[in-house]
Rosetta silent file (secondary structure, phi, psi, omega in degrees, C-alpha in Angstrom):
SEQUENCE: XXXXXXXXXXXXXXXXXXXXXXXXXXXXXXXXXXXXXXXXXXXXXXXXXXXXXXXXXXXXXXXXXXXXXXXXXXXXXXXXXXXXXXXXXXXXXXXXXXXXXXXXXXXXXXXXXXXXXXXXXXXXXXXXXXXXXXXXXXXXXXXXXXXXXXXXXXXXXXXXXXXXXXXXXXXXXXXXXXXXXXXXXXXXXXXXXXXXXXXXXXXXXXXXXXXXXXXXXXXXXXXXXXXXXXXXXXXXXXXXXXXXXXXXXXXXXXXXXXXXXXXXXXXXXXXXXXXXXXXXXXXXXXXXXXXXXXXXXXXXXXXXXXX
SCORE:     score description
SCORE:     0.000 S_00000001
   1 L     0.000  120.430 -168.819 -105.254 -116.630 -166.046 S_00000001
   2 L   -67.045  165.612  166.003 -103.942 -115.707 -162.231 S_00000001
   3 L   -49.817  -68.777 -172.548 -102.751 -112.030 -162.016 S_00000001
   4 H   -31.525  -43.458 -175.108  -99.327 -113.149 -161.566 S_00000001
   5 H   -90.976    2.298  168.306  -98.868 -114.725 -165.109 S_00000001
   6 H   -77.525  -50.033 -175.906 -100.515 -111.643 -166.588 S_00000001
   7 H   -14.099  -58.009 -136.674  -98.219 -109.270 -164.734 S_00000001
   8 H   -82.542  -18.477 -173.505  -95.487 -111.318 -166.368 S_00000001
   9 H   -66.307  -53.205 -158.810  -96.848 -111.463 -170.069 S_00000001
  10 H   -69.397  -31.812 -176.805  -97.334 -107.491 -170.043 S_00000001
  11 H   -68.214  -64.124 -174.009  -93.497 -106.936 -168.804 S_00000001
  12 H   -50.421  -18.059  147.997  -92.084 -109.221 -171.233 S_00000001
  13 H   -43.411  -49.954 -151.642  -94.703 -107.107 -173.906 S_00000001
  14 H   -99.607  -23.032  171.511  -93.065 -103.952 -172.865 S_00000001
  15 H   -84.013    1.511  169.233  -89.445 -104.867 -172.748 S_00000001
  16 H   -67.267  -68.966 -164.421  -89.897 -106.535 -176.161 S_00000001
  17 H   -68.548  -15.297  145.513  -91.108 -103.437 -177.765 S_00000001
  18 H   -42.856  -69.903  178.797  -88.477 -101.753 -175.821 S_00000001
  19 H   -47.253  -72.149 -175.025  -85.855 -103.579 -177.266 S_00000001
  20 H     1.273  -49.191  152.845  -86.557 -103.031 -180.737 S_00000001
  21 H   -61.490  -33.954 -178.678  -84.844  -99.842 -181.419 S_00000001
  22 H   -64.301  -70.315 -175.050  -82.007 -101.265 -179.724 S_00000001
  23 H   -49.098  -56.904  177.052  -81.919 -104.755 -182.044 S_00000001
  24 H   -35.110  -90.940  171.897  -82.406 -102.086 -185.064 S_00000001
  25 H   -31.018  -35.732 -159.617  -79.391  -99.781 -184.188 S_00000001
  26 H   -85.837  -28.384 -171.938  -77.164 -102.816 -183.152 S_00000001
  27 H   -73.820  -58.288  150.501  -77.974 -104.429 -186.575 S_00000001
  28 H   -17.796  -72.474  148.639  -77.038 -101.502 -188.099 S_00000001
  29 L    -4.400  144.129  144.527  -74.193 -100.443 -186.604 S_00000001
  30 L   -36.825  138.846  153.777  -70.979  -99.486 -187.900 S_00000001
  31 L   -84.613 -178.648  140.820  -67.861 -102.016 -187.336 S_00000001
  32 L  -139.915 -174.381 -149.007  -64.785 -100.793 -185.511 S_00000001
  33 L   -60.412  130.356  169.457  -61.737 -101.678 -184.995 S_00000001
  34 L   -61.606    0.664 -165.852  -61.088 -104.973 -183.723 S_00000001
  35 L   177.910  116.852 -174.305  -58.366 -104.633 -181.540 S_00000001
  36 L  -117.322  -38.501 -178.524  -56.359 -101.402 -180.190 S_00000001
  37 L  -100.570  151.861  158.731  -54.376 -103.128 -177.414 S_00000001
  38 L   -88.874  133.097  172.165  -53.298 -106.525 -176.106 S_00000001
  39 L   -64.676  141.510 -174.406  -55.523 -107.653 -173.564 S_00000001
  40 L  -118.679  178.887 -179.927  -54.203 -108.164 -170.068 S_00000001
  41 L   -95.635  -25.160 -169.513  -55.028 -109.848 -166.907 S_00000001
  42 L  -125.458  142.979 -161.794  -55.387 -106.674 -164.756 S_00000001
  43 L   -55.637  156.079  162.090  -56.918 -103.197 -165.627 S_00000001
  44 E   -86.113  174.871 -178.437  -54.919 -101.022 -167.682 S_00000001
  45 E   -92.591  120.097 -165.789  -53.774  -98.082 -166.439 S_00000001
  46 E  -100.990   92.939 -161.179  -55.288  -95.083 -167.932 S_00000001
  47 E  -116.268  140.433 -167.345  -54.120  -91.516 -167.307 S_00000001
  48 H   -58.668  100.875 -179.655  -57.004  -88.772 -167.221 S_00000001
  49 H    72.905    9.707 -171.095  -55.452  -85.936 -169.088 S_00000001
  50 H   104.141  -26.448 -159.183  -52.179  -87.175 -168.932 S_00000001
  51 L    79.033   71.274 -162.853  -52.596  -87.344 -165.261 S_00000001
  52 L   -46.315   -9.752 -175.229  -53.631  -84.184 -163.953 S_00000001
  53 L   -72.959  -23.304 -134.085  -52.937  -84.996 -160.033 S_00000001
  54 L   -92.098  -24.005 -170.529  -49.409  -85.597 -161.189 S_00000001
  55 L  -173.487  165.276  177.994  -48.798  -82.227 -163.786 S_00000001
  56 L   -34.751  121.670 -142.457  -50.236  -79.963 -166.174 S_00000001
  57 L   -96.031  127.804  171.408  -53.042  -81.698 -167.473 S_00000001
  58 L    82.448   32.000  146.423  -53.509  -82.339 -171.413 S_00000001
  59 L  -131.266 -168.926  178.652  -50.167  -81.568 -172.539 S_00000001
  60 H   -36.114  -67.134 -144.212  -46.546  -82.781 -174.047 S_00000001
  61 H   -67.738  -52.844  117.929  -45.290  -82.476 -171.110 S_00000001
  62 H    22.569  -60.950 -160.926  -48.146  -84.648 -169.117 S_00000001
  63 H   -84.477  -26.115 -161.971  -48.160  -87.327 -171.542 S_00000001
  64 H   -80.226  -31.462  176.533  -44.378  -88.089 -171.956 S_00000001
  65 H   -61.767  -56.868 -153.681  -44.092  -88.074 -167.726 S_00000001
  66 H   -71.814  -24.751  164.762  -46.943  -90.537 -167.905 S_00000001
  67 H   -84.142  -26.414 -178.859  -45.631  -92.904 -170.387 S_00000001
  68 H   -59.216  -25.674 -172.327  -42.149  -92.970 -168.853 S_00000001
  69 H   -75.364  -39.372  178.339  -44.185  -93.581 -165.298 S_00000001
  70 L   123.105   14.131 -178.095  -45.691  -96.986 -167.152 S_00000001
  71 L  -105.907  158.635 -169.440  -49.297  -96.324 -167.987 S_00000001
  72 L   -85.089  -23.756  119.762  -50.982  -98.222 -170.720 S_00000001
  73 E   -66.184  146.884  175.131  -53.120  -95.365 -171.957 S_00000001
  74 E  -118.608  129.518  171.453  -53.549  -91.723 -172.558 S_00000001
  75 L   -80.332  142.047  156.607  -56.920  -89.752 -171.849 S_00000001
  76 L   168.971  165.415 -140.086  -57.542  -86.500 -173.483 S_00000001
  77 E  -130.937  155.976 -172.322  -59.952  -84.034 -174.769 S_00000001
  78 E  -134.091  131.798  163.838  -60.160  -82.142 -178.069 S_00000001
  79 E  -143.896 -169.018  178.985  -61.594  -79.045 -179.359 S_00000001
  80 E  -122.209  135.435  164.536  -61.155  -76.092 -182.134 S_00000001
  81 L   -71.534  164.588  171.072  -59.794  -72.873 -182.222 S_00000001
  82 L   -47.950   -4.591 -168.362  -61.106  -70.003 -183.871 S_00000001
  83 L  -132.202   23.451 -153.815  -59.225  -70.564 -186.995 S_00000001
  84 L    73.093  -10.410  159.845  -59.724  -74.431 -186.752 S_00000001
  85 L   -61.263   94.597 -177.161  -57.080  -76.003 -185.121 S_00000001
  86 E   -42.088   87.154 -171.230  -57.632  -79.069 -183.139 S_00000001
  87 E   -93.336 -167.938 -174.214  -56.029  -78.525 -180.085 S_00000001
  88 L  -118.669  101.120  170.669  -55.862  -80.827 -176.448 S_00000001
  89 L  -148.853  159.230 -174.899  -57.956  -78.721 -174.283 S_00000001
  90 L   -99.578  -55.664 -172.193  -60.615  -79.805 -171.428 S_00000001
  91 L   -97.698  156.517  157.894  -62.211  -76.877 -170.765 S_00000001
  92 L   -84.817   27.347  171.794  -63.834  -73.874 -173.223 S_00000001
  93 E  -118.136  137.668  162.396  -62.022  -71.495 -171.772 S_00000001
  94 L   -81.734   25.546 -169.758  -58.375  -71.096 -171.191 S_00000001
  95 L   -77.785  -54.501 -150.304  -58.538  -69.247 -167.474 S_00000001
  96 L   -99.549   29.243  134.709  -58.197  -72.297 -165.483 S_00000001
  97 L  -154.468   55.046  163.757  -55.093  -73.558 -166.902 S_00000001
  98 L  -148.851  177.722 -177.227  -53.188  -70.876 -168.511 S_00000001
  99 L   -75.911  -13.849 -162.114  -51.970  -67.478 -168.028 S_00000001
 100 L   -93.142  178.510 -178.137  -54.476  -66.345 -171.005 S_00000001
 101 L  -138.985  135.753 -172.564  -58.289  -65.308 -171.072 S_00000001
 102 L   137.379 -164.804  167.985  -61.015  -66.230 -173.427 S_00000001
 103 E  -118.145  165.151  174.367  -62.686  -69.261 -175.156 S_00000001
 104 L   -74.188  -29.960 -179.661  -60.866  -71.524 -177.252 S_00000001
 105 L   -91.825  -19.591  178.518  -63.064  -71.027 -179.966 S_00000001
 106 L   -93.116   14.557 -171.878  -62.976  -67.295 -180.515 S_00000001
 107 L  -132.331  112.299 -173.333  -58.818  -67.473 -180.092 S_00000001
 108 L   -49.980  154.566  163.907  -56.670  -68.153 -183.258 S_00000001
 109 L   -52.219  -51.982  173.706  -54.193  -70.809 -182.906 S_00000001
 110 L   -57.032  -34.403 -170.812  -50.705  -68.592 -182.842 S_00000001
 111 L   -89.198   -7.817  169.904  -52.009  -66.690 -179.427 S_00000001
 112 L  -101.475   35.008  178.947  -52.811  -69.755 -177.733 S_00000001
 113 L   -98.544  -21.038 -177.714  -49.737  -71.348 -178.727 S_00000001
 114 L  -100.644    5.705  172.763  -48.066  -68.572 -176.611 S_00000001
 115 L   -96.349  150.772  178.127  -49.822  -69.402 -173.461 S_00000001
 116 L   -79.276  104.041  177.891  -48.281  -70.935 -170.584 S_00000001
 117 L  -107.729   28.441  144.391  -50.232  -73.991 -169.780 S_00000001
 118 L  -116.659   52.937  156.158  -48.678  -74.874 -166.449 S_00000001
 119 L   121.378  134.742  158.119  -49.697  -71.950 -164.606 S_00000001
 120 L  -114.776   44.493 -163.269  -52.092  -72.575 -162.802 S_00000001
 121 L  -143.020  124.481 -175.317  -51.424  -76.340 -161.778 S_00000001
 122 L  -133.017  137.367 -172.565  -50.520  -76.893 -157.843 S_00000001
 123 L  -121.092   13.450 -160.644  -50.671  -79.634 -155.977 S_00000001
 124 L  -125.572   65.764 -161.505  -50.197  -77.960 -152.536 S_00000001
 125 L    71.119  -23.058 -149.456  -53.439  -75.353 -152.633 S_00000001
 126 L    84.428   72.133  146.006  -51.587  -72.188 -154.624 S_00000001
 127 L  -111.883  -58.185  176.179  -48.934  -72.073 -151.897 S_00000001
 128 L  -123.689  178.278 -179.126  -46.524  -72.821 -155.080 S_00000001
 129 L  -142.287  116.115 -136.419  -47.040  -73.457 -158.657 S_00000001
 130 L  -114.146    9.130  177.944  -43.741  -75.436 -159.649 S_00000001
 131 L  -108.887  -21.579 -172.205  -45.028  -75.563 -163.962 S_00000001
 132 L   -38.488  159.645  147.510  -44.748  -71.606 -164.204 S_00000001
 133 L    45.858   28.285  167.859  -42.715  -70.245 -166.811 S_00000001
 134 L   -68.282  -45.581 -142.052  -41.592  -74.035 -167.962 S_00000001
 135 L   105.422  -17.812 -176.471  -42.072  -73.743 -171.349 S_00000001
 136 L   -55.765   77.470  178.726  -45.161  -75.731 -171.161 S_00000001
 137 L   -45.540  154.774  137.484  -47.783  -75.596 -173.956 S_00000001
 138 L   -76.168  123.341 -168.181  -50.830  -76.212 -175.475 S_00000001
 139 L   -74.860  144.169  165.273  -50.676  -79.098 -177.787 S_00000001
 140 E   -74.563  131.379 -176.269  -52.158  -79.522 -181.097 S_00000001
 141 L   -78.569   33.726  161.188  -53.874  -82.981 -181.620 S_00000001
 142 L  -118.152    3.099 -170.659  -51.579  -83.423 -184.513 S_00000001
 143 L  -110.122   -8.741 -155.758  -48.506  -82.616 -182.473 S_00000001
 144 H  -114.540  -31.924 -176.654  -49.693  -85.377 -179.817 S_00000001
 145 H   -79.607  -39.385 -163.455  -50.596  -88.212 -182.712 S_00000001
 146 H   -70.968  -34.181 -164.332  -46.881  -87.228 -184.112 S_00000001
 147 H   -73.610  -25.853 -177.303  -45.451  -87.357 -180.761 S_00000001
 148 L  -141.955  122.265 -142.943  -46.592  -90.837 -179.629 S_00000001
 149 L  -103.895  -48.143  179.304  -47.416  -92.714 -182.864 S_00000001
 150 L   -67.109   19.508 -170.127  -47.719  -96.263 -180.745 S_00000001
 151 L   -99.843  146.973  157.971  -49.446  -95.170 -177.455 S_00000001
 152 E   -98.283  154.330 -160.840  -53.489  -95.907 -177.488 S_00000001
 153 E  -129.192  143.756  137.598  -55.342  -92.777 -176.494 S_00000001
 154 E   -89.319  149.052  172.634  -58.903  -92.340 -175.484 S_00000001
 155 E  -151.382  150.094 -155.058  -59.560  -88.518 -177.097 S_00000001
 156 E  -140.842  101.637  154.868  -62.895  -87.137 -176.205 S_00000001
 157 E   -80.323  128.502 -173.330  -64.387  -84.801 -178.263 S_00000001
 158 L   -78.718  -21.976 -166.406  -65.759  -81.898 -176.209 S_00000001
 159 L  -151.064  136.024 -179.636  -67.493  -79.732 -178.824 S_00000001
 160 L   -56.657  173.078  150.029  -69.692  -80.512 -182.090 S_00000001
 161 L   100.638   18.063 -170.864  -69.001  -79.670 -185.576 S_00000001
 162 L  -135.495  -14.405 -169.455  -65.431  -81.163 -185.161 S_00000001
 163 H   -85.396   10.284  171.740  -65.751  -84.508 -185.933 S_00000001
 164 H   -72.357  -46.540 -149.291  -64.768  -84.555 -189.805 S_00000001
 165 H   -88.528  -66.489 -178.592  -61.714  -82.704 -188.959 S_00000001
 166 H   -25.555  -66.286 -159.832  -60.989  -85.118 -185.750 S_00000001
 167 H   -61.750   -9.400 -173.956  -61.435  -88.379 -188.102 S_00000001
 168 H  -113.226   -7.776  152.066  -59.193  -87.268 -190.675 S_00000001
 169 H   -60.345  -41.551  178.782  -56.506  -86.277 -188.496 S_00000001
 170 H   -58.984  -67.943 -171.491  -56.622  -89.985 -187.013 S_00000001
 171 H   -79.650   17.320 -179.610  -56.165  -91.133 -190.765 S_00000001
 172 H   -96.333  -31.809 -137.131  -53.509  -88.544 -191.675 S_00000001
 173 H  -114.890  -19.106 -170.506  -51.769  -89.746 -188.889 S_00000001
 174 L    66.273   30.284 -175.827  -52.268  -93.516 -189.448 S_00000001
 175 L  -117.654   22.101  176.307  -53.517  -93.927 -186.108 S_00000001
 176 H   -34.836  -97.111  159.333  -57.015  -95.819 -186.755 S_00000001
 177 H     4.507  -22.186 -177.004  -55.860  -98.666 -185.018 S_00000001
 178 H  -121.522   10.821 -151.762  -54.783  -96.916 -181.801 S_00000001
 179 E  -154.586  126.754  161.719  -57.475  -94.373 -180.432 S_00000001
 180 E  -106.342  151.794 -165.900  -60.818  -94.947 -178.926 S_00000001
 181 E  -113.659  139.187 -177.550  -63.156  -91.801 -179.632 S_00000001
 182 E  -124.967  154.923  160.376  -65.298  -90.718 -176.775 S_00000001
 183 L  -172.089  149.143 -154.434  -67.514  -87.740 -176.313 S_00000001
 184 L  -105.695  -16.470 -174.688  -70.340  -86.865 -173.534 S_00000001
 185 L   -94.352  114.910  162.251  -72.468  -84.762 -177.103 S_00000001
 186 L   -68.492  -33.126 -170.312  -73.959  -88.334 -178.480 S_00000001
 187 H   -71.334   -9.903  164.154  -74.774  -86.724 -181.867 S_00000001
 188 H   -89.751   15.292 -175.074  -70.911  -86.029 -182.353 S_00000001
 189 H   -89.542  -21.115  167.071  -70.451  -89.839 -181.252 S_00000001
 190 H   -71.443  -52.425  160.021  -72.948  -90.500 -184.162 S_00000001
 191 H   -84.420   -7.737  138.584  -71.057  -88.482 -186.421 S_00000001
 192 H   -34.711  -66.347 -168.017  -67.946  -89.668 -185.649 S_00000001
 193 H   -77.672  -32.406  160.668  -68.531  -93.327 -186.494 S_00000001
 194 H   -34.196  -28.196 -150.464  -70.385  -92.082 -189.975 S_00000001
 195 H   -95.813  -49.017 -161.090  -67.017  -89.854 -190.750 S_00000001
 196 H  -143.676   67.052  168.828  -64.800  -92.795 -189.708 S_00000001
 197 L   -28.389  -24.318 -175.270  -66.487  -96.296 -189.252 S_00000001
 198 L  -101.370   -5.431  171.617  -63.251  -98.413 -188.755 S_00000001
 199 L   -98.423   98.732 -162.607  -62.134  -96.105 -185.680 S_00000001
 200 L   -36.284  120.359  155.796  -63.304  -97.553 -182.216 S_00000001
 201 E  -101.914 -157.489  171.874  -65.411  -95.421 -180.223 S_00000001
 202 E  -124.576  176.897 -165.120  -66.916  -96.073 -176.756 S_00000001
 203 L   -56.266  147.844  144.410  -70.842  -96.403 -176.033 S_00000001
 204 L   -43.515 -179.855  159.620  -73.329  -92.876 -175.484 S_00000001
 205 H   -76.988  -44.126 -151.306  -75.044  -92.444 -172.549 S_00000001
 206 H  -107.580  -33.602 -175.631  -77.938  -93.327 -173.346 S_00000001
 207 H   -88.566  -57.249  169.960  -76.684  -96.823 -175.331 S_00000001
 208 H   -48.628  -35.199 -161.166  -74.912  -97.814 -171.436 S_00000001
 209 H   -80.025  -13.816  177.188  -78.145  -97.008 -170.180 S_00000001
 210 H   -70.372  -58.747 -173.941  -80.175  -98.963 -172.809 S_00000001
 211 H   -68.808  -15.478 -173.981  -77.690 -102.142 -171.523 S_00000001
 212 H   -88.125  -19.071 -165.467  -77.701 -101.659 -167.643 S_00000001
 213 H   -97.849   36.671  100.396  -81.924 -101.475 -168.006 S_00000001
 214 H   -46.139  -62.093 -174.283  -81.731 -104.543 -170.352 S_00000001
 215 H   -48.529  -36.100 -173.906  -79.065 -105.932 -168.168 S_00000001
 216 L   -80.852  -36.750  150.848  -80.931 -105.775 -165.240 S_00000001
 217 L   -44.043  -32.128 -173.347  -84.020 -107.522 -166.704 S_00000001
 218 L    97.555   15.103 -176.845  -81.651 -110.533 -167.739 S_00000001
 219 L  -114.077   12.368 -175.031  -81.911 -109.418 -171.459 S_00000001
 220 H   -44.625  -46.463 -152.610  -78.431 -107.861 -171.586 S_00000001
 221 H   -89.484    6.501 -167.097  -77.083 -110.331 -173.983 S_00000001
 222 H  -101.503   -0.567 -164.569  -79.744 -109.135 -176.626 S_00000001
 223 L  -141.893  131.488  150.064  -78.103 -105.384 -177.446 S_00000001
 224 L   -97.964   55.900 -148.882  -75.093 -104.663 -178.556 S_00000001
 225 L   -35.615  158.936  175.050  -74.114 -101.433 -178.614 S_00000001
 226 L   -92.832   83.188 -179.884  -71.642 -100.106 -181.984 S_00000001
 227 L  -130.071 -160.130  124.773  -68.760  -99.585 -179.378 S_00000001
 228 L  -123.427  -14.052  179.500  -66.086 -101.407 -178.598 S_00000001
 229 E  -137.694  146.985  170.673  -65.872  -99.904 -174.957 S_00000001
 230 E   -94.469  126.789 -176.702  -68.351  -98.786 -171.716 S_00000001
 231 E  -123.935  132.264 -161.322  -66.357  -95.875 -170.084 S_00000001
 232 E  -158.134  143.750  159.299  -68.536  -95.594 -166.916 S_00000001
 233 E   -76.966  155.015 -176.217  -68.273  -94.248 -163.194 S_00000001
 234 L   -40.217  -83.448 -153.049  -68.479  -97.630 -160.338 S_00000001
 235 L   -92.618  161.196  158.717  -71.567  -95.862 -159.143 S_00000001
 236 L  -164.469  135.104 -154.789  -74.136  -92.933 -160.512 S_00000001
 237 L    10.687   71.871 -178.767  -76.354  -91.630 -158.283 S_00000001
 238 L    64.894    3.551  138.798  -75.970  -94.452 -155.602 S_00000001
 239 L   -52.466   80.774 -161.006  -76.337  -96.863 -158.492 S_00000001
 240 L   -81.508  134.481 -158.807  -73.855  -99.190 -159.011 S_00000001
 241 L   -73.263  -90.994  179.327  -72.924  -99.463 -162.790 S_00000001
 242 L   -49.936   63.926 -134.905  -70.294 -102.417 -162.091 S_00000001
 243 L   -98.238  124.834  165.585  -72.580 -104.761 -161.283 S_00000001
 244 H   -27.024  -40.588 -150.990  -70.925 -108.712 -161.803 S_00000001
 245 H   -89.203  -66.443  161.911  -74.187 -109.487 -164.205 S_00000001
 246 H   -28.756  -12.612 -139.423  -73.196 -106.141 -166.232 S_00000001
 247 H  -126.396  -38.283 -169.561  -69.762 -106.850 -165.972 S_00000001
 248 H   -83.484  -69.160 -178.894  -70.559 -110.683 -167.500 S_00000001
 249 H   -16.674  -93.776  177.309  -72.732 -108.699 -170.221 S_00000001
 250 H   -22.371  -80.553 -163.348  -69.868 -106.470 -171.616 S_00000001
 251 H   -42.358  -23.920 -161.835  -67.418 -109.267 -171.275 S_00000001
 252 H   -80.874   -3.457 -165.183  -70.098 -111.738 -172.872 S_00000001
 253 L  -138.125   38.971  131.786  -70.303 -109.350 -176.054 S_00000001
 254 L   105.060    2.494 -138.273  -66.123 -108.429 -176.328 S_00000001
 255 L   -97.018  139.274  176.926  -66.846 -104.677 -174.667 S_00000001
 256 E   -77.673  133.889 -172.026  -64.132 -103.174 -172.710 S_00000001
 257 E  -102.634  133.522  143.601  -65.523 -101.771 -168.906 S_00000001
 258 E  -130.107   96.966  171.333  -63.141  -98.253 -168.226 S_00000001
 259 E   -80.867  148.875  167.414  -64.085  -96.866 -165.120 S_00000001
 260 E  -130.684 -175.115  -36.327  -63.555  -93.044 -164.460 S_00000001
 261 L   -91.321  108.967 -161.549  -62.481  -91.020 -162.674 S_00000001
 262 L  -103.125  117.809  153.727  -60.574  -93.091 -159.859 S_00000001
 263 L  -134.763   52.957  138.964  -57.880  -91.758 -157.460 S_00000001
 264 L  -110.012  106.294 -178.806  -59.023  -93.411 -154.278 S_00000001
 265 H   -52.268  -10.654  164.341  -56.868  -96.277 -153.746 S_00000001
 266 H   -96.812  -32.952 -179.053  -59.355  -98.459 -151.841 S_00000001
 267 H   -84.804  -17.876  151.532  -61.923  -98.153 -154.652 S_00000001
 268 H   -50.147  -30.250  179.329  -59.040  -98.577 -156.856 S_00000001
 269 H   -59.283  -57.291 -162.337  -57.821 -101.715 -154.687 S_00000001
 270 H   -58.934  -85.207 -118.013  -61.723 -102.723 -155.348 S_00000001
 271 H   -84.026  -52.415  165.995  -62.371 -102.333 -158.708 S_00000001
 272 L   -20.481  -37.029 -162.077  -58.600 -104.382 -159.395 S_00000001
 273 L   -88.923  -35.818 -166.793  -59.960 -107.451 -158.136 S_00000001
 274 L   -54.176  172.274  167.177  -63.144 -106.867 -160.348 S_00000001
 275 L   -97.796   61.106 -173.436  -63.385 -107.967 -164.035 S_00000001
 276 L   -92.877  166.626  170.708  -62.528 -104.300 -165.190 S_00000001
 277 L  -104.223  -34.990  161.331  -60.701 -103.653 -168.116 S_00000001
 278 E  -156.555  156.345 -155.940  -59.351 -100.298 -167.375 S_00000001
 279 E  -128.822  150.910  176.845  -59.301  -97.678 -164.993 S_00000001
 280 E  -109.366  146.576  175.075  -58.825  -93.504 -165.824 S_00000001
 281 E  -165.061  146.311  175.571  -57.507  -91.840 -162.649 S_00000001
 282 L   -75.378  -53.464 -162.832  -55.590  -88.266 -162.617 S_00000001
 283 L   -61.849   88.352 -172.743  -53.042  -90.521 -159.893 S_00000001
 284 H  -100.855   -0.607  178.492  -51.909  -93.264 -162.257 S_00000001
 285 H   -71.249  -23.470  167.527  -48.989  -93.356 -160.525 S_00000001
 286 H   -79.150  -43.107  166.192  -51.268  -94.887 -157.108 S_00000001
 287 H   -42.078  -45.129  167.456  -52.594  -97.360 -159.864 S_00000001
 288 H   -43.833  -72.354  179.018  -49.462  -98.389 -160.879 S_00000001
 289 H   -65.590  -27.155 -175.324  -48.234  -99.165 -157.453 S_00000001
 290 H   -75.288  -41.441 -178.477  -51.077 -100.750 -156.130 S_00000001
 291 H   -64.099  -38.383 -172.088  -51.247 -102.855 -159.451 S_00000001
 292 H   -72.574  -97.224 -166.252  -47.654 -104.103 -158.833 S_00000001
 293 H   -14.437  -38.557 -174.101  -48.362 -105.184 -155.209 S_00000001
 294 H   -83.225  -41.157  163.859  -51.411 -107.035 -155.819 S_00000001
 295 H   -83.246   13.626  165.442  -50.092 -108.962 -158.667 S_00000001
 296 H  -114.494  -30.773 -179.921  -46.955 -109.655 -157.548 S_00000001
 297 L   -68.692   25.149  150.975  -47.643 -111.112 -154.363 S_00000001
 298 L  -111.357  -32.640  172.546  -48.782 -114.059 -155.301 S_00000001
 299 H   -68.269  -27.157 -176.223  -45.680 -115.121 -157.776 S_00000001
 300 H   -78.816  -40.030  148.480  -43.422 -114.219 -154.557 S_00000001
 301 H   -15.115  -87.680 -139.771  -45.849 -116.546 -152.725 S_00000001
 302 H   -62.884  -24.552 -153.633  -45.217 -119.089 -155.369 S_00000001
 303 H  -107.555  -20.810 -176.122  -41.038 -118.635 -155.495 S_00000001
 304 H   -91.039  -65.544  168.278  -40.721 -118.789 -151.941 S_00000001
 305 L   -30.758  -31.377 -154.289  -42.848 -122.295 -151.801 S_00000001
 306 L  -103.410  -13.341  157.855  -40.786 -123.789 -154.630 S_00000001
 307 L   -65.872    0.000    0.000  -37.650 -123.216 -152.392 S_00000001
């Protein structure tokens, strides 16, 4: 037997027994929801926090500018106060975008309800900060399911030990059907889909990472993650994620591709032509526009020939 055809026996040995865990878990698996959206030809539009470039990020006020602006999704992150109340907050502190001091978890729900949470949000350095003294809140994830009962949301839980209360807000709310659940802690992404199996989430870390080193082998099509979407950066660490064969993968097993976090309009211009499904950017309003131009030019094309 030449070297060559051993080489090839022992890789195909070790990505078998690789695989394994993977075929286990996918057989396994949860279901979720079949469908949150109508599929389009061009990414949706996502916005990161509401769209934090544009205004105060992760509140009322955020999300209602962003659906009137035209984007097909809302991004946002969840945690608990000291007294349990899910609220829409990014970070576990409230310094760096309210007037108040502290963590979110040792501060009852009435005092942060009383903080101003535009400001600290500028777009021109701190020369002004045009959210002060608005009126501008922190939101309750039950004030944000009531307020937009038809929008699909990504909501990203930020901190364990929450995900009981998260899943049962979603079915108090009747909003199974509209919310993919995300989180960067896989074991509350784990405990999520136990608590509420029929509510989409999107892959771990570790389950994309299981498919791009599958993918890249040519075995991609063997693992399925229990997701319905890969929320992914282009690149990670000078790796690029959206690779066409990866790209094929997803599409070949129904998974939605949502790149973050984009507000440079030539890698947005890029990733548009790609076979993405959606893109999070704090600018969704540069998505927007760029998305009209590119997909309009060709129908004006077409109307100007048929004179």
């Amino acid at each position: 037997m030449s070297m060559k055809r051993l080489a090839t026996i022992v890789i195909l040995l070790l990505v078998s027994l690789y695989l394994i865990p993977f075929t286990i878990t996918t057989l396994s698996a949860p279901p979720v929801a079949p469908s949150i959206i109508q599929a389009q030809e061009s990414p949706l539009v996502i916005a990161h926090r509401g769209g934090k470039g544009l205004w105060p990020e992760n509140t009322l006020f955020a999300f209602n500018n962003a659906i009137k602006l035209g984007v097909d999704m809302l991004e946002m992150d969840v945690r608990s106060t000291a007294d349990g109340t899910l609220i829409i907050m990014h970070d576990p502190q409230v310094d760096r975008t309210t007037n108040g001091q502290g963590k979110v978890s040792d501060l009852p729900w009435k005092d942060l309800q009383q903080l101003d949470a535009g400001y600290y949000w500028t777009n021109d350095k701190g020369q002004t900060y045009p959210y002060r003294n608005k009126g501008i809140t922190i939101p309750s994830l039950s004030a944000v399911l009531t307020s937009f009962p038809e929008k699909p949301m990504i909501i990203e839980i930020k901190e364990a030990g929450i995900e009981q209360r998260v899943c049962d807000t979603i079915r108090k709310h009747n909003m199974q059907q509209h919310v993919i659940i995300g989180s960067f802690i896989a074991a509350s992404l784990h405990t999520f889909r136990e608590a509420c199996p029929k509510v989409a989430t999107s892959a771990t870390h570790n389950e994309v990472k299981n498919m791009v080193i599958l993918d890249t082998v040519g075995l991609g099509h063997l693992y399925h993650p229990p997701a319905i979407a890969l929320q992914v950066p282009e690149y990670y660490e000078d790796r690029l994620i959206t690779s066409p064969s990866l790209l094929a993968t997803a599409s070949q097993h129904q998974l939605w591709v949502q790149v973050w976090t984009v507000n440079d309009t030539t890698q947005m211009q890029r990733l548009i032509k790609q076979d993405i499904n959606g893109i999070i950017t704090d600018y969704p309003d540069r998505l927007i526009n760029l998305k009209q131009q590119f997909f309009l030019k060709p129908v004006q094309a077409s109307n100007e020939h048929a004179r």
